[in-house]
C-alpha positions as CSV (number, residue, x, y, z in Angstrom):
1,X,0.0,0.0,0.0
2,X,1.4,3.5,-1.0
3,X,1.4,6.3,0.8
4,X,-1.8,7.3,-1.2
5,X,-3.8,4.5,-0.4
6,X,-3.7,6.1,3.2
7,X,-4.7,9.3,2.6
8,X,-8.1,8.0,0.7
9,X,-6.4,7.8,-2.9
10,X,-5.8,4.9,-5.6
11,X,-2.2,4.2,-6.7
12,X,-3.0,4.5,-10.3
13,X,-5.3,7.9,-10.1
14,X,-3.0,11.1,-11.6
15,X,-2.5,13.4,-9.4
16,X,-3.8,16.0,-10.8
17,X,-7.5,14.0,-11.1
18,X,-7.2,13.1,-7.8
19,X,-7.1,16.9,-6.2
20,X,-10.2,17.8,-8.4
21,X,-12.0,15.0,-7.1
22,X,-11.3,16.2,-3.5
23,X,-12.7,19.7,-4.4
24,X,-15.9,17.8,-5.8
25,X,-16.5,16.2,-2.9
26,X,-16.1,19.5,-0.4
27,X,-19.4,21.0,-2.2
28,X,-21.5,18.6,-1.9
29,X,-25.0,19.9,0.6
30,X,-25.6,18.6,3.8
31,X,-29.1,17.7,3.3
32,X,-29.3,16.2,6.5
33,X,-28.8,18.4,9.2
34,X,-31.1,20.5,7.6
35,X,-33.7,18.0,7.7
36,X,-33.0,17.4,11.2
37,X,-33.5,21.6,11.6
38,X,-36.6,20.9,9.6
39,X,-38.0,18.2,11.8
40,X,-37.2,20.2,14.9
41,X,-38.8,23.1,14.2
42,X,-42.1,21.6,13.1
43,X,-42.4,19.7,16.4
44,X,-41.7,23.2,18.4
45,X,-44.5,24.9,16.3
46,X,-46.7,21.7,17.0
47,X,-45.8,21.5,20.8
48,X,-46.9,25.9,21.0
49,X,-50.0,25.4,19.2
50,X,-51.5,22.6,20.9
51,X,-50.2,23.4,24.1
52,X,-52.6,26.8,23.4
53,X,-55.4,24.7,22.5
54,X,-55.0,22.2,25.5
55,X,-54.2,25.4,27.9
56,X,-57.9,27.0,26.2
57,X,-59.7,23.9,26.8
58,X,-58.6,23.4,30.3
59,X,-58.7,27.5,31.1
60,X,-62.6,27.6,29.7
61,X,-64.1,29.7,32.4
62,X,-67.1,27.9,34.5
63,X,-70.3,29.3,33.3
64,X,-73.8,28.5,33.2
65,X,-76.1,28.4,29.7
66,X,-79.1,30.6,29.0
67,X,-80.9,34.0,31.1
68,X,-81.6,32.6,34.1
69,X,-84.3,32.5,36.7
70,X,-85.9,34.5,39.4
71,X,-84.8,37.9,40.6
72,X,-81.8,39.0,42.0
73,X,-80.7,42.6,42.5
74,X,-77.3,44.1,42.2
75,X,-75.7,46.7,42.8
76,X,-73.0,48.9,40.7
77,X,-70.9,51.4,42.4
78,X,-69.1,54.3,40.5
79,X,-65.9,53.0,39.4
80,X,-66.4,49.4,39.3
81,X,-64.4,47.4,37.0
82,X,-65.6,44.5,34.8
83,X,-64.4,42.3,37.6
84,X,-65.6,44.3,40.6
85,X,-69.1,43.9,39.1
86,X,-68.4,40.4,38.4
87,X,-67.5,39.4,41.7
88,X,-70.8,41.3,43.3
89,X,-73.0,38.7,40.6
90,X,-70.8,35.7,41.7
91,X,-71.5,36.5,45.7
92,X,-75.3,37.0,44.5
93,X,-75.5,33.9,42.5
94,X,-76.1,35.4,39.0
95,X,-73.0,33.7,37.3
96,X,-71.0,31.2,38.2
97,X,-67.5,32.2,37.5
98,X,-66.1,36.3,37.9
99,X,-64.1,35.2,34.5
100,X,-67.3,34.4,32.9
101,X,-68.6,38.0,32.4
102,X,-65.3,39.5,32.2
103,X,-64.8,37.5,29.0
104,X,-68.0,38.4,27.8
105,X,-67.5,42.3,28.7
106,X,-63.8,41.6,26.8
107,X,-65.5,41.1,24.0
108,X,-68.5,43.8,24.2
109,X,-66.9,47.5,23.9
110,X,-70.1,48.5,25.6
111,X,-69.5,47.4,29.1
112,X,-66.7,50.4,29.2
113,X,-70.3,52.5,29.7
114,X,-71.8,50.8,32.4
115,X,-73.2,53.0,34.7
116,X,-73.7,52.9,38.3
117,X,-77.1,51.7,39.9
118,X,-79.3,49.0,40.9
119,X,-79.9,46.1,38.1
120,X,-82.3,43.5,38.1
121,X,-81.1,40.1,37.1
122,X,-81.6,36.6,37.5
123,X,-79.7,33.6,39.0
124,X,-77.6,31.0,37.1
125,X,-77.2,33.1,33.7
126,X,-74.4,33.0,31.5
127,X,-71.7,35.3,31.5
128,X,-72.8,37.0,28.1
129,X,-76.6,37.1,28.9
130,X,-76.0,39.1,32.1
131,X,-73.9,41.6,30.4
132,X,-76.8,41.8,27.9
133,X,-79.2,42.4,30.8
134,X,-76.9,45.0,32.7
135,X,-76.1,46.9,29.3
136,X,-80.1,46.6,29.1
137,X,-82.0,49.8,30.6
138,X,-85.0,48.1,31.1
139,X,-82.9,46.0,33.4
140,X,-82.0,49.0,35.9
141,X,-84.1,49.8,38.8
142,X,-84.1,53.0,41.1
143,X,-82.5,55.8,38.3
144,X,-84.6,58.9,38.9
145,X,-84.9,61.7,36.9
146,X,-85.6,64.6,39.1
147,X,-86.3,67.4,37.1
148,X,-86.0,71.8,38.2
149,X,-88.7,73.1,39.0
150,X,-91.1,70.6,41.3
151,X,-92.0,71.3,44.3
152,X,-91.4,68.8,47.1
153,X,-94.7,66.8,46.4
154,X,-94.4,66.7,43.0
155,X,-90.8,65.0,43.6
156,X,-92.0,62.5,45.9
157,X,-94.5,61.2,42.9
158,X,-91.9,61.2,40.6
159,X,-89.8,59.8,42.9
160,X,-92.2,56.6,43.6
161,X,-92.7,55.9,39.8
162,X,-89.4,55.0,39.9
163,X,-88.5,53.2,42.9
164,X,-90.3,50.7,45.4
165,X,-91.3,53.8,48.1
166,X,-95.0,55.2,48.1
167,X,-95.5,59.3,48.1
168,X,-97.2,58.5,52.1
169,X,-93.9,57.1,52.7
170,X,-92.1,60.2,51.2
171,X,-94.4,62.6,52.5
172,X,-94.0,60.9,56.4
173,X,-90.1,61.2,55.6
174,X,-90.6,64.7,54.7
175,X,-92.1,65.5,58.1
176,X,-88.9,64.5,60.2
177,X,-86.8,66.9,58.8
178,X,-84.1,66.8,61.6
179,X,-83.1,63.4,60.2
180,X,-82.2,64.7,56.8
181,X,-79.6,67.0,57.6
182,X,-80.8,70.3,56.3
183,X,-78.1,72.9,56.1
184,X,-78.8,75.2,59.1
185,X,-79.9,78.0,56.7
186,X,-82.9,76.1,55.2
187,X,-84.8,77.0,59.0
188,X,-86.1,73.0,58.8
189,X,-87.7,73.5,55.8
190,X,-87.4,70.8,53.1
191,X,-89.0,73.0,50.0
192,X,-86.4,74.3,47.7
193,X,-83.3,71.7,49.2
194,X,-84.1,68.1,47.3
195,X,-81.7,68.8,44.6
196,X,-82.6,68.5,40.7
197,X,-81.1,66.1,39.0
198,X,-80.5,61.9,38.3
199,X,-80.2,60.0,41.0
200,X,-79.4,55.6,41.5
201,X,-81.5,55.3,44.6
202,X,-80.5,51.8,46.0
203,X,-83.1,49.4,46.0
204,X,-83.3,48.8,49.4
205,X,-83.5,52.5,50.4
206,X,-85.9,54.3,52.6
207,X,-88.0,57.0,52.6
208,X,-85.6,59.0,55.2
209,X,-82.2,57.4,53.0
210,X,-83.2,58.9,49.5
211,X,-84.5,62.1,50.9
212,X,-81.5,62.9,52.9
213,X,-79.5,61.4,50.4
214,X,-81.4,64.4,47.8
215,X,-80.4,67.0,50.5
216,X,-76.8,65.9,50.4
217,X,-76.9,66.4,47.1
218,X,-78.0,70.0,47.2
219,X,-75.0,70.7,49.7
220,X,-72.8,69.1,47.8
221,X,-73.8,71.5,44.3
222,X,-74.1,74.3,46.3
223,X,-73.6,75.0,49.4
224,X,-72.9,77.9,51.8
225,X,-70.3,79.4,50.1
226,X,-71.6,78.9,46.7
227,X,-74.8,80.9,48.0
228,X,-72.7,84.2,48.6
229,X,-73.2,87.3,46.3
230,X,-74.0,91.4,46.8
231,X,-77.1,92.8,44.9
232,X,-76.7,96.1,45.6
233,X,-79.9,97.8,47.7
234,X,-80.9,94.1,48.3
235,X,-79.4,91.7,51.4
236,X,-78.6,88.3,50.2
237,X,-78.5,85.4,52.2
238,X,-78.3,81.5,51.3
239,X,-82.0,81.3,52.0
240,X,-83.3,84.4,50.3
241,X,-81.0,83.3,47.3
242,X,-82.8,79.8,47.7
243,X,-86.2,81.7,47.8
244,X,-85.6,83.9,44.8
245,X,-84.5,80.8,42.5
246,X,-87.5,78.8,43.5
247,X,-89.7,81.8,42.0
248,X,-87.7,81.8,38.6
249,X,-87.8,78.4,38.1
250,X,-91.7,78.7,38.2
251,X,-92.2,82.1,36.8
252,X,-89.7,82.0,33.8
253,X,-88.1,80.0,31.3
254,X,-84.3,79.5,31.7
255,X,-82.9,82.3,29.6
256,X,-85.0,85.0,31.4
257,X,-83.8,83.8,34.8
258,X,-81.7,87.0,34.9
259,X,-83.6,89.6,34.0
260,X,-87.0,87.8,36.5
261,X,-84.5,88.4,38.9
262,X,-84.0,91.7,38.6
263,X,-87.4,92.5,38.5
264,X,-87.6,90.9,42.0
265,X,-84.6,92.6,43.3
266,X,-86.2,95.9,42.1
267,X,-89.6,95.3,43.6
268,X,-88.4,94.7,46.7
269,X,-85.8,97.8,46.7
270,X,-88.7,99.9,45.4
271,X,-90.9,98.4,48.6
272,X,-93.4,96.6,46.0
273,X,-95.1,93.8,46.6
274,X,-93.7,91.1,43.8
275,X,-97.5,90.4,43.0
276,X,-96.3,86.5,41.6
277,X,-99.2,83.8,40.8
278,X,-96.6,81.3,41.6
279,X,-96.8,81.9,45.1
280,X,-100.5,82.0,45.2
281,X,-100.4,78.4,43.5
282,X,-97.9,77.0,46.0
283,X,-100.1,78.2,48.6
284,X,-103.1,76.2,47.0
285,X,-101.5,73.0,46.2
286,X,-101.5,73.6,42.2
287,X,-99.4,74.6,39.5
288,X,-101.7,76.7,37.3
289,X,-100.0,80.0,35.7
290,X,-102.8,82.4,36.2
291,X,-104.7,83.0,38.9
292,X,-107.8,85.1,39.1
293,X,-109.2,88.0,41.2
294,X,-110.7,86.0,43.7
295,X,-107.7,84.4,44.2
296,X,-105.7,87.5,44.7
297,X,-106.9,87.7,48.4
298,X,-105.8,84.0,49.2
299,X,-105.1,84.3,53.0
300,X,-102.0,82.8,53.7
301,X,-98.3,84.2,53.8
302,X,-97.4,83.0,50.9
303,X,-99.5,85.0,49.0
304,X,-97.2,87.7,47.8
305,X,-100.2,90.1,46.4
306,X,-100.8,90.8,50.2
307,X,-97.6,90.2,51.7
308,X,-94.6,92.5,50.9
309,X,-91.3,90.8,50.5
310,X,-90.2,87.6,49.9
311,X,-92.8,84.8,50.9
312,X,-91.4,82.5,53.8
313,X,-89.5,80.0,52.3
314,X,-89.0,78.2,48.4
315,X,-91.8,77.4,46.5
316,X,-89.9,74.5,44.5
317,X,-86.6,73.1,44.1
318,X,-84.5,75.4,41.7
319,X,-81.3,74.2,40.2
320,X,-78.1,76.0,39.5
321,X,-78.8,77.9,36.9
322,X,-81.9,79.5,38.4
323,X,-79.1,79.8,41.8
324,X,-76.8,81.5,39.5
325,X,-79.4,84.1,38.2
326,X,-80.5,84.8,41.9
327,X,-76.6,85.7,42.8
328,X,-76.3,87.3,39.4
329,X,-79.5,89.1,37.9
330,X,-79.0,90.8,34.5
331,X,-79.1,95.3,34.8
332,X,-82.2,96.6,34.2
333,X,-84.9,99.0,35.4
334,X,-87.7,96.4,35.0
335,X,-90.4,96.2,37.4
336,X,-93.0,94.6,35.5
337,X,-92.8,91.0,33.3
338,X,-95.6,89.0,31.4
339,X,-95.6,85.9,29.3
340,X,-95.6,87.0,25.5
341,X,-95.1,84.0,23.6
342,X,-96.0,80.6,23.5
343,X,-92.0,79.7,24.0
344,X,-92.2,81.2,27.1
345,X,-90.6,84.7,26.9
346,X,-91.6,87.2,28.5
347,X,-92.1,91.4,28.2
348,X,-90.4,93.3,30.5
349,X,-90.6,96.9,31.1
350,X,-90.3,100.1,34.0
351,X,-93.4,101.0,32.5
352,X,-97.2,100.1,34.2
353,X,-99.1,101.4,31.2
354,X,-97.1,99.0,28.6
355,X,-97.0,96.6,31.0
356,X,-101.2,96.8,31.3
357,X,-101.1,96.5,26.9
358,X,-98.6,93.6,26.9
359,X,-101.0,91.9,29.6
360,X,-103.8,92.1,28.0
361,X,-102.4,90.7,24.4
362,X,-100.7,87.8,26.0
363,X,-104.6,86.9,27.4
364,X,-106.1,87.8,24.6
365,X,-103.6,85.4,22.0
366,X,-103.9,82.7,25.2
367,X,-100.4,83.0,26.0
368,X,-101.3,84.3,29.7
């Protein structure tokens, strides 16, 4: 054996072909190792993917099928979370896993506007069907629109349409006013302090609870300090403010708030009586704009056609804008107003005799 043979070559190969054969062989691809790559890869992709599926299958959140039965109430406090709520339907029975509806609120963009009140559901529903119910507003119990304006009884009727308490109940509430923390300005009167505007009253709530709750409310809009202001020839305090916005919100429309109020603040600087039908009404239990001649000499103090000044307390439950115009009433001379459209606008004028024509066209086109 040569010394070729050894290193891989045959005795009678040239030298010359034997070299180029060596390079031939260097280039050839090593198809295996990629293979191997191949193979590896493939199982990896196979392991992730049905290690997902397996981890979905095993993770599927416990839930019930279908809407449910009976009637369970829950509540939703501001801020809650998808979960927060979730967990107060778990503790009540409506679903049976927290995971359940937060999937289904996941998936609904809706249940980022789910407001805070008292919803009636059922027990045992799915997670999506009691997110359809909560996101339902036919499903929410105890959301009061309290509109500006209303006097104290015709709050509590509204109040009852939309809750569980009776207007007796309200009205017996009404009576204990030392257990609805009144602000010591209001002189225990509850007329003029059950704030306007849109309450969640909790479904178990009493009487006393949402009242006082509505009286809160009022201190927490306005209070002392937003009830300070100087009308000049006029003394302003939180109640007389109160008083005066109670008569614009039932002698004016919102936009002539200012200038009403001016005509009150000149009346009373001039020592005239302010001569308002409102008052009359409140006195009498009604809310009818005009009153006649009869009723002119209604005994009671309310009656500001006999009585100079301001009568002795609200006659309804303003809100702020009708606050703001009390603190803030627009210049003017006025000491005369009418309705003189159907809209609601009235005349004003300094003037008794144009006041007398205005009067007696807003009758005559049934405006007044």
């Amino acid at each position: 054996m040569s010394d070729l043979s050894i290193l891989g070559l045959d005795d009678d190969e040239e030298p010359g072909r034997r070299r180029h054969h060596r390079r031939r062989r260097r280039r050839r691809t090593p198809v295996g190792p990629v293979l191997a790559l191949l193979v590896v890869v493939v199982v990896a992709v196979g392991v992730v993917y049905g290690g997902r599926e397996i981890w979905r299958r095993a993770g599927a959140a416990p839930d019930y099928t279908g809407s449910g039965a009976g009637t369970v109430y829950i509540q939703v406090q501001d801020g809650d979370t998808a979960a927060d709520i979730g967990a107060t339907m778990l503790k009540d029975q409506v679903i049976k896993s927290t995971r359940a509806f937060r999937n289904a609120a996941e998936k609904d963009k809706r249940a980022l506007s789910i407001q805070p009140g008292t919803y009636r559901l059922h027990k045992h529903m799915s997670g999506s069907a009691a997110l359809s119910l909560v996101l339902d507003p036919v499903s929410r119990v105890g959301r009061v629109i309290i509109p500006e304006g209303l006097t104290a009884t015709q709050t509590f009727a509204v109040i009852a349409k939309g809750t569980n308490l009776t207007t007796a109940e309200l009205t017996a509430a009404a009576h204990k006013t030392a257990a609805l923390g009144l602000p010591s300005y209001a002189e225990g009167r509850l007329e003029g302090y059950l704030f306007p505007t849109t309450y969640n009253f909790p479904q178990n709530a009493t009487a006393t609870a949402v009242l006082k709750m509505m009286v809160s409310e009022q201190k927490k809009q306005v209070g002392t300090a937003g009830l300070q202001g100087k009308v000049p020839g006029v003394r302003l305090t939180p109640e007389r403010v109160m008083i005066v916005a109670s008569l614009l919100e039932k002698e004016a429309i919102t936009s002539d708030f200012p200038k009403v109020a001016r005509v009150i603040y000149n009346r009373l600087a001039k020592d005239m009586p302010l001569q308002m039908d409102s008052t009359i009404n409140y006195a009498l239990g009604r809310n009818k704009a005009r009153v006649s001649e009869n009723l002119i000499h209604t005994n009671s103090p309310y009656n500001t056609y006999l009585h100079k000044g301001l009568p002795p307390g609200p006659i309804a439950n303003p809100g702020l804008e009708a606050i703001n115009a009390a603190l803030h009433p627009a210049r003017g001379d006025w000491v005369y107003f009418v309705k003189a459209d159907r809209a609601g606008h009235s005349y004003f004028t300094a003037d008794p005799k144009a006041f007398a024509r205005q009067k007696a066209k807003s009758q005559a086109e049934g405006v007044y």
